[in-house]
ChimeraX commands (.cxc) that place a marker at each C-alpha (Angstrom):
marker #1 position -20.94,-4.32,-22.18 radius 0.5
marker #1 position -23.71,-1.81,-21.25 radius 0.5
marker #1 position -25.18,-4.36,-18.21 radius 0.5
marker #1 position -21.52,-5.39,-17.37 radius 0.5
marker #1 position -20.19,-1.72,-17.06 radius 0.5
marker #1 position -23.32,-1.23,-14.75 radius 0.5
marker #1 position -22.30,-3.74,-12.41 radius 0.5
marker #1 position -20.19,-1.12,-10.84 radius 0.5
marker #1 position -17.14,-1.51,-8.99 radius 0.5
marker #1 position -15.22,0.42,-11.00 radius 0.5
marker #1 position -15.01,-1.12,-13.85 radius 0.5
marker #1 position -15.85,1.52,-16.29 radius 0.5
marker #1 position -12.41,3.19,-15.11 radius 0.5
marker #1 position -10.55,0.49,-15.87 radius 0.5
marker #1 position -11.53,-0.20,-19.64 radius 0.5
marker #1 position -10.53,1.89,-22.73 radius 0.5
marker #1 position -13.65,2.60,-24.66 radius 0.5
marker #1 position -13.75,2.02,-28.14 radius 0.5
marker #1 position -16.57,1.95,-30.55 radius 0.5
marker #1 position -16.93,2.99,-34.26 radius 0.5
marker #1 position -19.59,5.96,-36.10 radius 0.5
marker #1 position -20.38,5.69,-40.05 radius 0.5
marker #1 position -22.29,2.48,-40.87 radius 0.5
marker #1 position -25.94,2.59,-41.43 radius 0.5
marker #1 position -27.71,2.49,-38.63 radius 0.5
marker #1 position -31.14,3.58,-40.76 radius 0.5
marker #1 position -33.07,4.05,-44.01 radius 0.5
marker #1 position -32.85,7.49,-43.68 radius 0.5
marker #1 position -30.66,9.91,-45.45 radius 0.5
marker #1 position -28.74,10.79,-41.94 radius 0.5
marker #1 position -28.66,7.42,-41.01 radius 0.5
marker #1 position -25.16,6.72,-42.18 radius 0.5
marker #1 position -21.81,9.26,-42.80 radius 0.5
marker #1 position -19.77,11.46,-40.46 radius 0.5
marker #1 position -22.19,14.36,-40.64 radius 0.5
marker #1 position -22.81,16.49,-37.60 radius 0.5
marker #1 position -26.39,15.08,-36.89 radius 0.5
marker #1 position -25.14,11.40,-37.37 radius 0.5
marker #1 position -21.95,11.60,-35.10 radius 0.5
marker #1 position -23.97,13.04,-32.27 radius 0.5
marker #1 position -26.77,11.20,-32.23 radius 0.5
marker #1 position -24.94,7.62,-32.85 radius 0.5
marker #1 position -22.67,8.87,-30.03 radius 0.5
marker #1 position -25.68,9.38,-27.92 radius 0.5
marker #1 position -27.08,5.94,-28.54 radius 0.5
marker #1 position -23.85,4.30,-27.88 radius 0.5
marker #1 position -23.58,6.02,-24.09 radius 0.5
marker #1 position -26.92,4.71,-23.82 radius 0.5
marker #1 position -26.21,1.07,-25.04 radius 0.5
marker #1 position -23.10,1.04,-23.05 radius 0.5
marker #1 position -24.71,2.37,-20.16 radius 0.5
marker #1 position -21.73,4.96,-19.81 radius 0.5
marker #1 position -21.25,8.57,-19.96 radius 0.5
marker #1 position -17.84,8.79,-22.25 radius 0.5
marker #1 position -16.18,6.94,-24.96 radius 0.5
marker #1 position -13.01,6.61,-24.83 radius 0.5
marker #1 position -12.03,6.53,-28.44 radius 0.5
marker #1 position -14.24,7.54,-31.56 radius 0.5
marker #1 position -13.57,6.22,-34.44 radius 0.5
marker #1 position -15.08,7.24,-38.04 radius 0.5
marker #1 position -14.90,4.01,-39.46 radius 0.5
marker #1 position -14.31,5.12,-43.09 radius 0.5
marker #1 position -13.91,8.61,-44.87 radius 0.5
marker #1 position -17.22,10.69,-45.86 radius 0.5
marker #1 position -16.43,11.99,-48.88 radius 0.5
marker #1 position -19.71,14.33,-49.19 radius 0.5
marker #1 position -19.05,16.03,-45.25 radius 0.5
marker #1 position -16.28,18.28,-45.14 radius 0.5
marker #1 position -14.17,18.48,-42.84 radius 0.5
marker #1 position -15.23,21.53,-40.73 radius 0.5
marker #1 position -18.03,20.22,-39.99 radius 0.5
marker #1 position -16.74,16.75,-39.31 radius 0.5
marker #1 position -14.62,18.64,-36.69 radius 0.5
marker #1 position -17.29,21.57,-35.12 radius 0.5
marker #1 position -19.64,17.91,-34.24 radius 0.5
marker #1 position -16.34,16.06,-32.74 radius 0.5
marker #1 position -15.78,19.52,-30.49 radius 0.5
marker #1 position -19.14,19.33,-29.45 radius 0.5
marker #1 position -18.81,16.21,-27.88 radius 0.5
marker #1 position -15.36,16.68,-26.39 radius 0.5
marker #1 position -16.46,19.63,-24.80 radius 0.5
marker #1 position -19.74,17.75,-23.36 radius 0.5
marker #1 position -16.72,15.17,-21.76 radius 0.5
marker #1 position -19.08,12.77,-23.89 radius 0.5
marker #1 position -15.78,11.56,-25.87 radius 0.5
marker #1 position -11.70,11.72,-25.00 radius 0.5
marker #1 position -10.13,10.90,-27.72 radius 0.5
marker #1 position -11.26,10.74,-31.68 radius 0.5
marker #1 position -9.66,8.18,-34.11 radius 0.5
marker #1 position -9.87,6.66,-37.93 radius 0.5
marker #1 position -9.81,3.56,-39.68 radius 0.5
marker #1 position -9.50,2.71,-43.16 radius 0.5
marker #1 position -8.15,6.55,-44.36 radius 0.5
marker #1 position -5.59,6.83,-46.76 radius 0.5
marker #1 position -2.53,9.04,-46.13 radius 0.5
marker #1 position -4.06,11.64,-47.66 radius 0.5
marker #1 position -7.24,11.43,-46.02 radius 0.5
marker #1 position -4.72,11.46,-43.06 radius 0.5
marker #1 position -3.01,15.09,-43.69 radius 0.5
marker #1 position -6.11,16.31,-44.59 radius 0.5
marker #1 position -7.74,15.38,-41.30 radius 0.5
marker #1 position -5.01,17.05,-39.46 radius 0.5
marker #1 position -4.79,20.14,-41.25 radius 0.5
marker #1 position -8.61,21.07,-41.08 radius 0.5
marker #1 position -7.98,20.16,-37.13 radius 0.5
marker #1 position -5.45,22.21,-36.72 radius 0.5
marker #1 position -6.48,25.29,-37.92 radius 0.5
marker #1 position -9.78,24.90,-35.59 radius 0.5
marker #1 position -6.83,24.48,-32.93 radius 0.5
marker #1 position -7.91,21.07,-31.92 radius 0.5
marker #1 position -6.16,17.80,-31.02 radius 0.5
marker #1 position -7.67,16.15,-34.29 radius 0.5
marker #1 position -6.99,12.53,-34.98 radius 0.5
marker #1 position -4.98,10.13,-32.53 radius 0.5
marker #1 position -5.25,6.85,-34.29 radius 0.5
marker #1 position -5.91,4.79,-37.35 radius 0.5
marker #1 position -7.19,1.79,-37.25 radius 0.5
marker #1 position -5.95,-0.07,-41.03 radius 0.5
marker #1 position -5.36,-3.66,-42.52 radius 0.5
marker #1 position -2.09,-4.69,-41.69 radius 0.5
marker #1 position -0.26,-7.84,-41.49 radius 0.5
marker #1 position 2.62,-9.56,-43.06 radius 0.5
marker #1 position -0.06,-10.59,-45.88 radius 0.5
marker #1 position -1.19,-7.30,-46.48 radius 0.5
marker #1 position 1.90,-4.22,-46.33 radius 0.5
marker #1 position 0.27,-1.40,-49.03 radius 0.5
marker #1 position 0.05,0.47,-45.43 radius 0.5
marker #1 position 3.68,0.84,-45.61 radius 0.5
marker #1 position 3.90,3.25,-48.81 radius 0.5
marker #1 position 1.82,6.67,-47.25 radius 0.5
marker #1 position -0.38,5.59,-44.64 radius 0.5
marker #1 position 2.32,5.19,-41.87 radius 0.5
marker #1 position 4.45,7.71,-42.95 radius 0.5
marker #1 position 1.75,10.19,-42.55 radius 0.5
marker #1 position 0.83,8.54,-39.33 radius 0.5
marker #1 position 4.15,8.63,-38.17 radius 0.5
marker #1 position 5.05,12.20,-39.13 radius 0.5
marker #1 position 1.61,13.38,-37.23 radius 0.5
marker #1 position 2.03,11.33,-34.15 radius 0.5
marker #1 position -1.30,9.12,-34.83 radius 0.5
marker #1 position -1.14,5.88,-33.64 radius 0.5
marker #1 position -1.46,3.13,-35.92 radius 0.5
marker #1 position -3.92,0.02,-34.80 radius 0.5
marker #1 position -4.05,-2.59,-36.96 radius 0.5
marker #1 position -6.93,-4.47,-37.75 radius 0.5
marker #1 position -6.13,-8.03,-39.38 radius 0.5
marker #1 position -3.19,-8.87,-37.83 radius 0.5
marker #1 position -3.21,-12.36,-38.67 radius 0.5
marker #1 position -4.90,-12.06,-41.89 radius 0.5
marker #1 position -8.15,-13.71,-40.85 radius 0.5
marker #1 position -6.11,-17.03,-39.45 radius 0.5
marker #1 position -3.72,-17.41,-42.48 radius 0.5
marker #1 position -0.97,-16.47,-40.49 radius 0.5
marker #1 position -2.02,-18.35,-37.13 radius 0.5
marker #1 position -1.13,-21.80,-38.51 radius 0.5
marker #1 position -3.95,-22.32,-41.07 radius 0.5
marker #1 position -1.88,-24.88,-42.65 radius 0.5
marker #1 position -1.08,-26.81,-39.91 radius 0.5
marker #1 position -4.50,-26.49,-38.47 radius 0.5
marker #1 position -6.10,-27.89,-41.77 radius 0.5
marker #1 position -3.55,-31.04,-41.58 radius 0.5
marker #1 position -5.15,-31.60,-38.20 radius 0.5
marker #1 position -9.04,-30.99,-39.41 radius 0.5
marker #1 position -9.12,-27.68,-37.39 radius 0.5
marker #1 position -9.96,-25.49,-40.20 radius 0.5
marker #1 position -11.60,-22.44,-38.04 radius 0.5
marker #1 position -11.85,-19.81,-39.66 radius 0.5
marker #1 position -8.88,-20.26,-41.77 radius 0.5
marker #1 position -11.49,-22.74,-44.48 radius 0.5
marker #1 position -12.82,-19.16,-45.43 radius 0.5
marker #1 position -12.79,-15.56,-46.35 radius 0.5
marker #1 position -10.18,-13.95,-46.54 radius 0.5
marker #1 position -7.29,-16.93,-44.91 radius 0.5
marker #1 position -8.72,-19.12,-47.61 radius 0.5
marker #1 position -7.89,-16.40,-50.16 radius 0.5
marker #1 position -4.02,-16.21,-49.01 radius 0.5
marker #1 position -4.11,-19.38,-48.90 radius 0.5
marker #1 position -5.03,-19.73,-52.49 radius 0.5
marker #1 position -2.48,-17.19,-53.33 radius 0.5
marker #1 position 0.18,-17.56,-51.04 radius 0.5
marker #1 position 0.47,-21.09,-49.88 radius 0.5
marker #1 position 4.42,-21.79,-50.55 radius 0.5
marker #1 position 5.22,-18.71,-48.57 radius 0.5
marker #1 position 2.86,-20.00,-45.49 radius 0.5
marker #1 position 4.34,-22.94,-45.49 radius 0.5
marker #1 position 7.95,-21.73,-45.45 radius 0.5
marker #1 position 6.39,-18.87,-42.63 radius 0.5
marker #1 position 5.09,-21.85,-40.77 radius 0.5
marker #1 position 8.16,-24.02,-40.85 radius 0.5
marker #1 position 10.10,-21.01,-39.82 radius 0.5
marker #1 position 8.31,-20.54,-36.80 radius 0.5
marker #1 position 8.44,-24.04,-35.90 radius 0.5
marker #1 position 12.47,-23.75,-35.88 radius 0.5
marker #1 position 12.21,-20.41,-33.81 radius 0.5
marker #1 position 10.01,-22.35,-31.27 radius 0.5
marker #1 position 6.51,-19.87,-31.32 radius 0.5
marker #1 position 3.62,-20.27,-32.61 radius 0.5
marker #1 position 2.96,-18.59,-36.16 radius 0.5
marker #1 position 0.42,-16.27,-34.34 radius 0.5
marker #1 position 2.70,-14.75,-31.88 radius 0.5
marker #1 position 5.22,-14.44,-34.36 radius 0.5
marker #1 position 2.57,-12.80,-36.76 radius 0.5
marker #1 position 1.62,-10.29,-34.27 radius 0.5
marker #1 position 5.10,-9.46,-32.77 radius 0.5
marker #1 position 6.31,-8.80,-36.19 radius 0.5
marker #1 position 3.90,-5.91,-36.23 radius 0.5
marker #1 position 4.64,-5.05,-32.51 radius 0.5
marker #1 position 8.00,-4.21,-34.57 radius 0.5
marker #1 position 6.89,-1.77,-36.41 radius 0.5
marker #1 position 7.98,1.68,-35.59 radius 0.5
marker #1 position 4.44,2.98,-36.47 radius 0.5
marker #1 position 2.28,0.15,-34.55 radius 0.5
marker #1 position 1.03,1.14,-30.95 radius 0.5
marker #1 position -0.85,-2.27,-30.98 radius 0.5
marker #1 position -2.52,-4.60,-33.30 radius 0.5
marker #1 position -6.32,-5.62,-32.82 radius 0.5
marker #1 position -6.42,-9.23,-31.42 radius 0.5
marker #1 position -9.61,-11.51,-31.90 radius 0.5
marker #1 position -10.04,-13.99,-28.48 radius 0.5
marker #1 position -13.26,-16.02,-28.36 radius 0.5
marker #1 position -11.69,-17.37,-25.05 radius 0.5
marker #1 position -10.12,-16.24,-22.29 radius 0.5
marker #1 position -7.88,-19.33,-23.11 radius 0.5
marker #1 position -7.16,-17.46,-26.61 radius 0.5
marker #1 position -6.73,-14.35,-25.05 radius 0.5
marker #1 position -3.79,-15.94,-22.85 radius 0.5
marker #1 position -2.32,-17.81,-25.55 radius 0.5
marker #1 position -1.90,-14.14,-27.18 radius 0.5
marker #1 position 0.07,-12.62,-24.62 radius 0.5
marker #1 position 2.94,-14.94,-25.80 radius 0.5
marker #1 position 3.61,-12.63,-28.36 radius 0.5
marker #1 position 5.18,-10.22,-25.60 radius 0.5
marker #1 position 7.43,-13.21,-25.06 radius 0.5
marker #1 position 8.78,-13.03,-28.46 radius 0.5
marker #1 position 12.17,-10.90,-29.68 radius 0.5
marker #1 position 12.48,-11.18,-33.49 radius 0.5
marker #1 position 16.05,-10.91,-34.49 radius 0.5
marker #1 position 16.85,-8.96,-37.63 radius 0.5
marker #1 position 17.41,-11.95,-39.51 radius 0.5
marker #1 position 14.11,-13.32,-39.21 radius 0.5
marker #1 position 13.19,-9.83,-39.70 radius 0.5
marker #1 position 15.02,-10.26,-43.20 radius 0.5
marker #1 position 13.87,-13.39,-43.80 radius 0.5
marker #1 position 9.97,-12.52,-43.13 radius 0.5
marker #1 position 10.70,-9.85,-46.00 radius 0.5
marker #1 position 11.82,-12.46,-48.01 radius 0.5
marker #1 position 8.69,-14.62,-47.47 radius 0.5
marker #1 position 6.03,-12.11,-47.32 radius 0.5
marker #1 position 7.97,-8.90,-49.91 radius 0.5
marker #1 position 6.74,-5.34,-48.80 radius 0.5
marker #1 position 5.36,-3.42,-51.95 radius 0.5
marker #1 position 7.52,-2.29,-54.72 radius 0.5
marker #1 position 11.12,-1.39,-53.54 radius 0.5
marker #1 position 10.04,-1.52,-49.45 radius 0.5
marker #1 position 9.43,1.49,-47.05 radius 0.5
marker #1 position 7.66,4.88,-48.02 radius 0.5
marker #1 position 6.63,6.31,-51.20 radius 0.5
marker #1 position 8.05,7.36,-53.65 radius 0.5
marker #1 position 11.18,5.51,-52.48 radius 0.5
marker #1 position 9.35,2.60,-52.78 radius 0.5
marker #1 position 8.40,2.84,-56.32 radius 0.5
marker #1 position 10.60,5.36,-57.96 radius 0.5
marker #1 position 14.23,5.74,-56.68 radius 0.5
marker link #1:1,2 radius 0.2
marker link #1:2,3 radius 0.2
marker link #1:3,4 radius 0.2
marker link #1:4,5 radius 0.2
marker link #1:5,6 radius 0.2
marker link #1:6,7 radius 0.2
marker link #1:7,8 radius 0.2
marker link #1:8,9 radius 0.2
marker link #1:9,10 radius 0.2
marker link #1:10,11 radius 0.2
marker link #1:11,12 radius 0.2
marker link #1:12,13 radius 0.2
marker link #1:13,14 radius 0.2
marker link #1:14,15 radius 0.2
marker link #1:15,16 radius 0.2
marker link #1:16,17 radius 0.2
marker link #1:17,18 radius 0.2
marker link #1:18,19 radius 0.2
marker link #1:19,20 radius 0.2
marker link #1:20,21 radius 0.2
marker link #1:21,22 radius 0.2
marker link #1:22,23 radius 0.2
marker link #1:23,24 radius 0.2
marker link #1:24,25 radius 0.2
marker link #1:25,26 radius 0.2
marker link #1:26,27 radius 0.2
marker link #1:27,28 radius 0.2
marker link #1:28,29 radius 0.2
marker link #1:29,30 radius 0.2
marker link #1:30,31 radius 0.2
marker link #1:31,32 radius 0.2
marker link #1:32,33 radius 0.2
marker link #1:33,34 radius 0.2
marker link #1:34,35 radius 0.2
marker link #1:35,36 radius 0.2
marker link #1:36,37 radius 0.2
marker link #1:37,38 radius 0.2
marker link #1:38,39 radius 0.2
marker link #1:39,40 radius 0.2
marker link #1:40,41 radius 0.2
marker link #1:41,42 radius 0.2
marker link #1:42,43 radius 0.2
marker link #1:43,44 radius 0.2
marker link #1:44,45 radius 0.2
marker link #1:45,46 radius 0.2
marker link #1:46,47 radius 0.2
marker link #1:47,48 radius 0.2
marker link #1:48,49 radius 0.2
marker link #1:49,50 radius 0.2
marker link #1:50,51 radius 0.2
marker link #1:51,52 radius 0.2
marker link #1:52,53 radius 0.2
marker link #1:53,54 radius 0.2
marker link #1:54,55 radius 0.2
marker link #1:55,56 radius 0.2
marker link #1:56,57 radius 0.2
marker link #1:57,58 radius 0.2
marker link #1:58,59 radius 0.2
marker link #1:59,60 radius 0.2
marker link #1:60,61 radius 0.2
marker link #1:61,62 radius 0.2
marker link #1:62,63 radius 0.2
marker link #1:63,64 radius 0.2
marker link #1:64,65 radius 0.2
marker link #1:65,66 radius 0.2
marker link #1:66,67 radius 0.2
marker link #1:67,68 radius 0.2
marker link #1:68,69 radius 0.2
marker link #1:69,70 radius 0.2
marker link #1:70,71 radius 0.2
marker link #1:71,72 radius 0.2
marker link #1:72,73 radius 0.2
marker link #1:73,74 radius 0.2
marker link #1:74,75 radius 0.2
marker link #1:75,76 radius 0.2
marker link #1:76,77 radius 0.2
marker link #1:77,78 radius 0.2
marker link #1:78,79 radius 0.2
marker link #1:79,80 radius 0.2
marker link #1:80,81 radius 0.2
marker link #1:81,82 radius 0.2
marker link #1:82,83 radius 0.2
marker link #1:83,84 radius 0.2
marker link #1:84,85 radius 0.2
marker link #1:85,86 radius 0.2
marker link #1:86,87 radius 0.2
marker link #1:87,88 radius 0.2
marker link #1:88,89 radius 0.2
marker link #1:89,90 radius 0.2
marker link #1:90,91 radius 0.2
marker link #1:91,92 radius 0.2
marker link #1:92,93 radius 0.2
marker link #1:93,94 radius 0.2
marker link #1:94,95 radius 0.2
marker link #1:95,96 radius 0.2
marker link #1:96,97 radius 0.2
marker link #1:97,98 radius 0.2
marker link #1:98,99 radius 0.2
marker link #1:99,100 radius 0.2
marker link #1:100,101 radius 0.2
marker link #1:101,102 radius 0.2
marker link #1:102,103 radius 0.2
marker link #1:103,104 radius 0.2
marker link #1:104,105 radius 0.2
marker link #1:105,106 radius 0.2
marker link #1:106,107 radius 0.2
marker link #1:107,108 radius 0.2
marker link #1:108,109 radius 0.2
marker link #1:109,110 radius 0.2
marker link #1:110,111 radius 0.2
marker link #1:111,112 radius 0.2
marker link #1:112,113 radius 0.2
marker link #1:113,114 radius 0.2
marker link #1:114,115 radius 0.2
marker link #1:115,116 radius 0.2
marker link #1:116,117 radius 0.2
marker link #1:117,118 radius 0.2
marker link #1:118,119 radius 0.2
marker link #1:119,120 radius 0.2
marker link #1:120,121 radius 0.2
marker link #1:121,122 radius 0.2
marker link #1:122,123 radius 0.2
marker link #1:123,124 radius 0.2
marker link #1:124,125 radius 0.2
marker link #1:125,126 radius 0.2
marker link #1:126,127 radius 0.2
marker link #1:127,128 radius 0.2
marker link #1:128,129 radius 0.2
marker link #1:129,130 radius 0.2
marker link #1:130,131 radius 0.2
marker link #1:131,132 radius 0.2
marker link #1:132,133 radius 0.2
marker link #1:133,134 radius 0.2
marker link #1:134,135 radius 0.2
marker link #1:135,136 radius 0.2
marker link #1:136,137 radius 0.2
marker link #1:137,138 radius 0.2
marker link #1:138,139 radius 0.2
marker link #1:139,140 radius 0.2
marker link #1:140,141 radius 0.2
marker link #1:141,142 radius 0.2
marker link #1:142,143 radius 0.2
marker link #1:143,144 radius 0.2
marker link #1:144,145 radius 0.2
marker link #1:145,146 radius 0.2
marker link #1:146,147 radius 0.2
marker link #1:147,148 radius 0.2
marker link #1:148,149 radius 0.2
marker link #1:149,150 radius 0.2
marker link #1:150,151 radius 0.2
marker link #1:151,152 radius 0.2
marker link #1:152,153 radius 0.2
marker link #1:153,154 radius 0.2
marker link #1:154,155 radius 0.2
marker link #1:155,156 radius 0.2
marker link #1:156,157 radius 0.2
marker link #1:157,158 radius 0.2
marker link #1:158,159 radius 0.2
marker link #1:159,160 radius 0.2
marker link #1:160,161 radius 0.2
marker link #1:161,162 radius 0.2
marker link #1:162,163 radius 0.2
marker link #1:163,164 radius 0.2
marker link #1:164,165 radius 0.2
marker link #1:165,166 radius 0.2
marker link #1:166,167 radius 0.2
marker link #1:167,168 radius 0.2
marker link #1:168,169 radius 0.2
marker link #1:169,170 radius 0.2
marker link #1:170,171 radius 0.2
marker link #1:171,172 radius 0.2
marker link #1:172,173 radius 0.2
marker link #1:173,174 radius 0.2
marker link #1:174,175 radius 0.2
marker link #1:175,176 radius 0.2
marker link #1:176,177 radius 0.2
marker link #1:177,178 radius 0.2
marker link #1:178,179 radius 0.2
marker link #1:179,180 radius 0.2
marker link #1:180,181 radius 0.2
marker link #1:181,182 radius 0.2
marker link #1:182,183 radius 0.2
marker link #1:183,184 radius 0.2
marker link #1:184,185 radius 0.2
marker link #1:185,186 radius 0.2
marker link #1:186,187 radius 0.2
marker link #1:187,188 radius 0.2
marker link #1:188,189 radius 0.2
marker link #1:189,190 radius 0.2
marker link #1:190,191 radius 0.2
marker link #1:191,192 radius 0.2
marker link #1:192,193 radius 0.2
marker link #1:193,194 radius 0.2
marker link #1:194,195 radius 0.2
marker link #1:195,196 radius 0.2
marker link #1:196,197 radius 0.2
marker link #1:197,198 radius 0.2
marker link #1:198,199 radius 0.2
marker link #1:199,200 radius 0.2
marker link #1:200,201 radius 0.2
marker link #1:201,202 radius 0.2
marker link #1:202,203 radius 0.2
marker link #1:203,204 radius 0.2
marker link #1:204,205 radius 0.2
marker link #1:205,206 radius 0.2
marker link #1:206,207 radius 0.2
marker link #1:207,208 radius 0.2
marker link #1:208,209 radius 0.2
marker link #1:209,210 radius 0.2
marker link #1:210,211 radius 0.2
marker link #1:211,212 radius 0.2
marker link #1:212,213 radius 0.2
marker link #1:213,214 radius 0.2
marker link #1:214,215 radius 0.2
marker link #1:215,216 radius 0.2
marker link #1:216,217 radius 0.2
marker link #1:217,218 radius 0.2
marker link #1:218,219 radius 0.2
marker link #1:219,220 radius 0.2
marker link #1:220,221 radius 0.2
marker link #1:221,222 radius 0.2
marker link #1:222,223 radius 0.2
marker link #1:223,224 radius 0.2
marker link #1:224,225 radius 0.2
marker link #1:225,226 radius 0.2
marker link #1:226,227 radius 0.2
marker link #1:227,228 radius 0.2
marker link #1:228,229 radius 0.2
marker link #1:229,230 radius 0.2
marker link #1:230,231 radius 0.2
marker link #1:231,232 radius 0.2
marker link #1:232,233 radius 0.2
marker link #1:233,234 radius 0.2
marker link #1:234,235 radius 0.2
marker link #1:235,236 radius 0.2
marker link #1:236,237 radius 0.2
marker link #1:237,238 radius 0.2
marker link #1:238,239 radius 0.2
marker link #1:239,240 radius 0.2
marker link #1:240,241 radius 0.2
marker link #1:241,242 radius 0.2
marker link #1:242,243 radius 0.2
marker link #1:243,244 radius 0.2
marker link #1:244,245 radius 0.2
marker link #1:245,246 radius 0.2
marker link #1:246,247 radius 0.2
marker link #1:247,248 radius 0.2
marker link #1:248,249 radius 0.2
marker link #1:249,250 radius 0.2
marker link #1:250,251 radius 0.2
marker link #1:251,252 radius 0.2
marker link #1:252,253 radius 0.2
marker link #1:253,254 radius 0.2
marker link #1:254,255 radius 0.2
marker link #1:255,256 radius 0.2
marker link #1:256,257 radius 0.2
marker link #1:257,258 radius 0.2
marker link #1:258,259 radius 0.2
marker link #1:259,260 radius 0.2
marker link #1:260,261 radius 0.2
marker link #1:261,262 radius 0.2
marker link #1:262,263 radius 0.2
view
């Protein structure tokens, strides 16, 4: 990205920046976390990999449980202020983790969290109970990661028939698989009647999603990457809406907590 960005021509403008802070990254104690030292100075290495001087999104990948919040935020105001990084998102937070984000942000008066990044597909819905709620009643945008559940829901089963396997002969597709196969099939042989393929429908069933801004697509190809923009092509009516429920249930009752689990 770094050598391609430094081609010029304005390209740098024209792409949304997105890149992720908490793995390790060393075997030292501050190689890893959301503390102060490691945001900044991953941030810094990034602009240098990327050959760039701002990130356009930057995302803790998971919650730090041992750095609180104010200091989470003081590091993430250092580096708006430096114009080193626009906007700062999440991934993988509960709801909770959610408020509490927002709260601690607020008080410091600043814009706090614009986006979590989560697991969500029609595979996987716990999402559904807190997460997007709390998303939803802070304005964060939800981007799901997963949106076809590693391939499970992009045909695996027909795919196998035709000794395409992909990625769908392992991790986490071969797992639903396992699990789930009676309801792929039905999801597969629905999609056939409807005329798209299971991966557009997959992914335009999230684009339905009040909370979603947009899921996370996976191209290898550019021929992939075309193939995906199908999905904009694709109006689910609210009977295959229903019948998508039926197939893949949402958690307990449906919808938000506690609804979902206790009225």
């Amino acid at each position: 990205l770094g050598r391609w960005f430094a081609q010029g021509g304005g390209r740098r403008d024209k792409v949304v920046l997105a890149t992720k802070v908490y793995g390790k990254m060393s075997d030292w104690p501050n190689g890893r976390g959301l503390s102060a030292r490691h945001l900044i100075q991953e941030c810094e290495a990034s602009l240098r990999r990327m050959q760039t001087d701002w990130i356009d999104l930057y995302q803790m990948h998971h919650v730090d449980r041992n750095t609180p919040w104010q200091e989470i935020w003081q590091a993430m105001e250092v580096l708006t202020t430096q114009g080193k990084v626009r906007y700062v998102g999440s991934s993988n937070f509960a709801g909770w983790h959610l408020v509490r984000a927002q709260e601690a942000a607020d008080r410091r008066h600043f814009l706090g969290l614009v986006s979590e990044q989560c697991i969500y597909n029609l595979l996987t819905r716990y999402v559904e109970l807190e997460v997007l709620p709390a998303a939803q009643e802070y304005g964060i945008g939800i981007i799901p990661w997963s949106p076809l559940h590693g391939g499970a829901l992009a045909g695996a089963l027909r795919k196998l028939a035709a000794g395409q396997s992909g990625r769908t002969s392992s991790g986490r597709a071969e797992e639903a698989l396992r699990q789930h196969r009676p309801a792929i099939e039905a999801y597969e042989e629905l999609c056939a009647q409807l005329g798209h393929d299971p991966a557009d429908v997959g992914i335009a069933w999230l684009l339905a999603q009040p909370a979603v801004t947009a899921p996370i697509i996976g191209p290898r190809t550019l021929d992939q990457l075309d193939a995906s923009l199908n999905t904009l092509n694709v109006t689910l009516t609210p009977e295959v809406l229903t019948r998508l429920d039926e197939l893949f249930p949402p958690v307990g009752k449906g919808g938000p907590g506690p609804e979902a689990w206790a009225w």
